[in-house]
C-alpha angles and dihedrals in degrees: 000000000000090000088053084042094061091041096050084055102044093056123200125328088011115146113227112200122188115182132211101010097180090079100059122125119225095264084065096044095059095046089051095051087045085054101049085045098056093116112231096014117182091207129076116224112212120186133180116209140164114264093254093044121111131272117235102210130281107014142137111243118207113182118210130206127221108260120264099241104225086042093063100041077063103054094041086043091044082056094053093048 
């Protein structure tokens, strides 16, 4: 009921984040599997968590890797040119 609830709010096309996923008690847990599993959902989950946090199902993992620092003062300095 609470997973149909947040979709409900958050409408069609809507974008659902929830950080740090990894934290999350049980309670939360449930309600975020029940959520991933709403067949035909018109909202995307997205979650951050830390590489050895759990996987709600069924879910796409994209592993990202730290900056490279002069790659990124580049690319900022590349945006002020």
């Amino acid at each position: 009921m609470t997973a149909e609830f947040v979709v409900t709010v958050a409408g069609r096309g809507g974008v659902i984040v929830i950080e740090d996923v990894h934290w999350i008690d049980d309670a939360s847990r449930l309600v975020l599997e029940s959520l991933c599993a709403i067949p035909e959902r018109e909202v995307a989950v997205v979650f951050t968590r830390r590489p050895d946090g759990s996987v709600p199902s069924p879910a796409t993992t994209i592993e990202l890797r730290p900056i490279d620092d002069e790659a990124l003062l580049d690319e900022v300095t590349g945006l002020v040119e």
